[in-house]
C-alpha positions in Angstrom: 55.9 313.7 121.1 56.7 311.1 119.4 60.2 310.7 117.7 59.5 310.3 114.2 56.8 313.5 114.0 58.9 316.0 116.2 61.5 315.0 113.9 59.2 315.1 110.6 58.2 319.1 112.2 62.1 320.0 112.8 63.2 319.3 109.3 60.6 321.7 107.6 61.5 324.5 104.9 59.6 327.4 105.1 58.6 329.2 101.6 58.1 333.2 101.5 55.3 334.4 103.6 52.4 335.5 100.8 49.9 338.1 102.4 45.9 338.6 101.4 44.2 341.1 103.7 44.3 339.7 107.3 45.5 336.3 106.1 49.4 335.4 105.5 50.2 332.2 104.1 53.7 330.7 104.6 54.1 327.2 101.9 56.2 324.6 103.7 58.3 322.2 101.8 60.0 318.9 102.8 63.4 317.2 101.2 62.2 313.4 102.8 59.5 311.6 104.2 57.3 310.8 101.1 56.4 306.9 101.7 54.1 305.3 100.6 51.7 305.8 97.2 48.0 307.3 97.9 44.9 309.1 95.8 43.0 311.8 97.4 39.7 311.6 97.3 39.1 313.7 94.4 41.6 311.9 92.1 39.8 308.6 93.4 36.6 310.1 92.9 37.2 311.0 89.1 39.1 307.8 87.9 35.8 306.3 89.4 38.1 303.9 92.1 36.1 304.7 95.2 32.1 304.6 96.2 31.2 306.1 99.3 27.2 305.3 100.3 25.0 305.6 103.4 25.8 302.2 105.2 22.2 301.0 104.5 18.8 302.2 102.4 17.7 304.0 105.9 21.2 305.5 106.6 22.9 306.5 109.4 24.7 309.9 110.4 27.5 309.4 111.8 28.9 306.3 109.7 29.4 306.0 105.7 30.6 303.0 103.7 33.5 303.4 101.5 34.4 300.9 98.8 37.8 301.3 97.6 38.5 299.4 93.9 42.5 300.8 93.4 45.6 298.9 93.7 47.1 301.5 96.1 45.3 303.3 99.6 43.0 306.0 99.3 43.3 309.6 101.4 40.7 311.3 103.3 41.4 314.2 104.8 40.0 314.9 108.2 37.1 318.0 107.3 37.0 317.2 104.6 33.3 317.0 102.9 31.4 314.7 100.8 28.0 315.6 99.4 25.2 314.3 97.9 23.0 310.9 99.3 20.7 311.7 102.1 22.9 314.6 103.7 26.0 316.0 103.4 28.9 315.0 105.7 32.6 315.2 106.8 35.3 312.9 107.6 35.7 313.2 111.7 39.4 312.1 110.8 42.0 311.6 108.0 41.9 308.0 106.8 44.4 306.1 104.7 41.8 303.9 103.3 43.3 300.5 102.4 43.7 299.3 99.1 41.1 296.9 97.6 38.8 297.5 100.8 35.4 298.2 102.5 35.4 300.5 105.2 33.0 302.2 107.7 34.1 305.7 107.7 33.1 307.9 110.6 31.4 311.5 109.6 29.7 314.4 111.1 26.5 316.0 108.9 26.6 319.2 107.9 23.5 319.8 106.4 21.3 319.4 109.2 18.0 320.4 107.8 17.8 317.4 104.9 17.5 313.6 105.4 16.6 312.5 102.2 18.4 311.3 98.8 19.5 313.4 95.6 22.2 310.6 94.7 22.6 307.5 95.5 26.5 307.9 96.1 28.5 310.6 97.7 30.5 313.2 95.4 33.3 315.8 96.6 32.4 319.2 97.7 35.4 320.6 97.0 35.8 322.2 100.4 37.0 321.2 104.1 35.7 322.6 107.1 36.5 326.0 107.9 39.7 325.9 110.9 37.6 326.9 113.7 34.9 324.2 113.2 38.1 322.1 112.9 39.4 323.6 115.6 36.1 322.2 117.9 35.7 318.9 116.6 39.0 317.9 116.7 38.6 318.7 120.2 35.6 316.4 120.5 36.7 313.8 118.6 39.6 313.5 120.3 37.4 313.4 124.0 35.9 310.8 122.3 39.0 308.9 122.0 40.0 309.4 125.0 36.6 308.3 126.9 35.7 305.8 124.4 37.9 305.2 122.1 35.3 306.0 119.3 35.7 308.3 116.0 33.1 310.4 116.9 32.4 314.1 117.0 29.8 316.6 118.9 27.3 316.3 116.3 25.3 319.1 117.8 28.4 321.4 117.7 29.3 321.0 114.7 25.0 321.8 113.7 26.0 324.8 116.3 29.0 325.8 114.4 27.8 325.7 111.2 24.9 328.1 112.0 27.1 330.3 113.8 29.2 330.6 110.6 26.1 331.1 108.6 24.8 334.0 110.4 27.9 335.7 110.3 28.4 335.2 106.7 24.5 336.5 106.0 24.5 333.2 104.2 21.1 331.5 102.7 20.8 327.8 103.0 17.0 326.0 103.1 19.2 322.9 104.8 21.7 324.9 106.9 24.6 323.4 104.5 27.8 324.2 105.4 28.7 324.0 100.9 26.3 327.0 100.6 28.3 328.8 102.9 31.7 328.2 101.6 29.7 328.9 98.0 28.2 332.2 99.2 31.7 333.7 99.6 33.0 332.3 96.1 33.9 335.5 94.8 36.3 336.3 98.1 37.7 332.7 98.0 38.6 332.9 94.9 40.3 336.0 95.4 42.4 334.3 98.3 43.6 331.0 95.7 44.9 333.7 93.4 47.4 335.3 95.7 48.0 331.7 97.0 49.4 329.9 94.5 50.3 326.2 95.3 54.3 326.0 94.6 56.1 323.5 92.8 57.3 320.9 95.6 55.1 322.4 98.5 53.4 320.1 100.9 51.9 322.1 103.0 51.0 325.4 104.1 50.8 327.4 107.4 48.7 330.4 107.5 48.3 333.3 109.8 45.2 335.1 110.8 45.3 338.7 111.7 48.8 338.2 112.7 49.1 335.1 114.5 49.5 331.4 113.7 46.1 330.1 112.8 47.4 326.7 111.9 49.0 324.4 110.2 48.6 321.1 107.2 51.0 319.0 105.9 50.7 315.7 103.6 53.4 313.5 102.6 52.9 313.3 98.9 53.8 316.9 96.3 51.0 315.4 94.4 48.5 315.0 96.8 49.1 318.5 98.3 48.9 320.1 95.0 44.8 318.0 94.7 44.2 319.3 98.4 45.8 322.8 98.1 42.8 324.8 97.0 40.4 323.5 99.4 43.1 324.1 102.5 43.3 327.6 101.6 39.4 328.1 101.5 39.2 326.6 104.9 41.4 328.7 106.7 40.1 331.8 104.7 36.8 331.4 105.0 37.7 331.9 108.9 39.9 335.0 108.0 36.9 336.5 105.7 34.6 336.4 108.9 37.1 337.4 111.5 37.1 340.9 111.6 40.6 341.3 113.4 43.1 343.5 111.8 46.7 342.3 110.5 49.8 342.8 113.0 53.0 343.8 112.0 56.6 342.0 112.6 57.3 339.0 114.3 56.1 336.2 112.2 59.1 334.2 112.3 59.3 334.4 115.9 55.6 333.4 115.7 56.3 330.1 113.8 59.1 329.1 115.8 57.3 329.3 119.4 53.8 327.5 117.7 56.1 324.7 116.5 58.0 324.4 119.8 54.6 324.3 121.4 53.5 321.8 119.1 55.8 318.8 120.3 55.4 320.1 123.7 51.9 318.4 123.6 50.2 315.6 125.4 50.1 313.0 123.1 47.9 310.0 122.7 47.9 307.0 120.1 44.7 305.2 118.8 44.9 302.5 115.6 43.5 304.4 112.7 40.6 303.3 110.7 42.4 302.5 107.9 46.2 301.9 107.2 48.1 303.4 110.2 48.2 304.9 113.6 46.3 307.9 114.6 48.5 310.3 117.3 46.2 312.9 119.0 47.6 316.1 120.8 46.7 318.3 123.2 48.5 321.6 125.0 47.4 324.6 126.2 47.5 326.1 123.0 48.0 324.3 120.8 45.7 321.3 119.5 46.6 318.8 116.9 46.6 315.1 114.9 48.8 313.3 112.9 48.3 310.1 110.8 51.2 307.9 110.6 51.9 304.6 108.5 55.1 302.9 107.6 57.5 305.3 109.4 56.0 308.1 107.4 53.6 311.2 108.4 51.0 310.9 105.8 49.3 313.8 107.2 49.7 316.3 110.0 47.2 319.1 111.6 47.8 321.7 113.8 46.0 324.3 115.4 46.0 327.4 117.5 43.9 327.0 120.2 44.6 329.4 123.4 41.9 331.2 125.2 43.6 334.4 125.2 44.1 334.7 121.4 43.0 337.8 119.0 41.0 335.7 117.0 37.3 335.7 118.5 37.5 332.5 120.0 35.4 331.7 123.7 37.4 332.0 126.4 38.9 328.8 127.8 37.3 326.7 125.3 39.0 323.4 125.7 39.1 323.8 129.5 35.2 324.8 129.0 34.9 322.2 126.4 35.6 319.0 128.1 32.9 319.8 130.6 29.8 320.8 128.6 29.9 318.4 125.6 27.7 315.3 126.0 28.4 313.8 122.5 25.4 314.4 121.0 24.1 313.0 117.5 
């Protein structure tokens, strides 16, 4: 791993562990690495400094145009989801979009069953992808890397995944939108942002699962984590309100320290991003992650549980079975 991010992960303050039903969420602070100056997308978004359109009148699904107007870069989280225009979509990565710039931004749909206009721009959700879609098309996007050096997810998958998530929710959508999921548990979500509070100073959050270590996000900036806090919640609960695995006692600290460990014991690979910065990918056999970095600072920082043993539903061996079966579709 490289030496600025295993050093970035090593230096991290852990807050007290809050508890929900089967989902625990630890809030991780940082004394350093704050760098550069950034919006999110929803502060850019409502001071009116970014557009994001379909690249032309006819469109096209797996690339959006972003115009950004401010003085300083623009975030975009990886999952996270822009709707409106001809379909909704999601950012395949996190982007530092640069200042004063035009960008094409690649997306995956999530609304497969609509390909037609109800605004002529894109607007924010308000959600990111729930972790186990992030889980898969992090995989795939990164196999796209690798083979191609290409942006781009499974777009089937992610149709896959979405439906999957539907059905389990008993969710209605006429487009198989992945917002009318995430709006059909409201009531539940909301439930989970009141026990989890976002803390003065945090930056992050990790967040158990029935037990075990679900994940991890981090972002350089208090104020950008305090803009991105509520929809990181609601993506890993929404998996923890459809997982049906009970919560397991003791350990967690133990838990934490082997999931970091296994974190900078990753493969890691390094692609230039689409925006400001470098984009790291890794890869171990439980672990799966992504890091953005720019100006010897981690902007942002993913990472997820991903064995094939785990208590939390997922297919066996799915990033052994993974690499084999996915053709890149979409």
């Amino acid at each position: 791993m490289d030496a600025l991010i295993n050093r970035y992960l090593s230096k991290l303050e852990f807050g007290e562990l809050q508890q929900f039903k089967n989902i625990g969420v630890v809030p991780l602070f940082l004394s350093a690495n704050h760098g550069p100056e950034y919006l999110t997308l929803k502060e850019a978004i409502e001071k009116k400094l970014i557009t994001i359109t379909e690249i032309s009148h006819s469109g096209s699904v797996p690339e959006l145009k972003a115009t950004n107007k401010a003085e300083i870069p623009i975030l975009l989280l990886d999952g996270e989801e822009l709707a409106g225009a001809k379909q909704n979509r999601v950012l395949n990565t996190t982007i530092l979009l640069k200042e004063n710039s035009e960008t094409i931004i690649p997306v995956s749909c999530t609304e497969q069953n609509r390909w037609s206009y109800v605004s002529d721009e894109f607007d924010d959700s308000g959600h990111i992808m729930s972790r186990k879609l992030r889980v898969d098309k992090t995989c795939s996007v990164s196999e796209s890397l690798n083979r191609f050096e290409e942006f781009k997810a499974d777009q089937g998958a992610v149709w896959d995944g979405i439906d999957e998530m539907r059905v389990s929710a008993k969710a209605h959508s006429p487009t198989n939108a992945m917002k009318d999921i995430f709006e059909s548990r409201a009531n539940d979500l909301d439930e989970c942002l009141k026990t989890f509070k976002c803390l003065p100073s945090q930056r992050g959050l990790l967040v158990f699962i029935g037990g075990e270590v679900a994940g991890l996000d981090l972002v350089s900036l208090e104020s950008a984590y305090k803009m991105l806090h509520s929809k990181l919640v609601k993506s890993y609960a929404m998996d923890a309100l459809l997982n049906k695995t009970r919560e397991k006692d003791g350990g967690k600290a133990k838990k934490i320290k082997d999931f970091l460990e296994e974190a900078k014991m990753c493969n890691e690979s390094k692609y230039k991003s689409i925006g400001h910065g470098w984009d790291y990918r890794y890869e171990g056999l439980t672990v799966i992650g992504s890091a953005l970095v720019y100006h010897e600072t981690v902007i942002h920082t993913a990472f997820f549980r991903n064995d094939e043993d785990n208590e939390m539903g997922q297919e066996e061996g799915r990033m052994s079975d993974y690499r084999r079966r996915r053709s890149f579709r979409g």
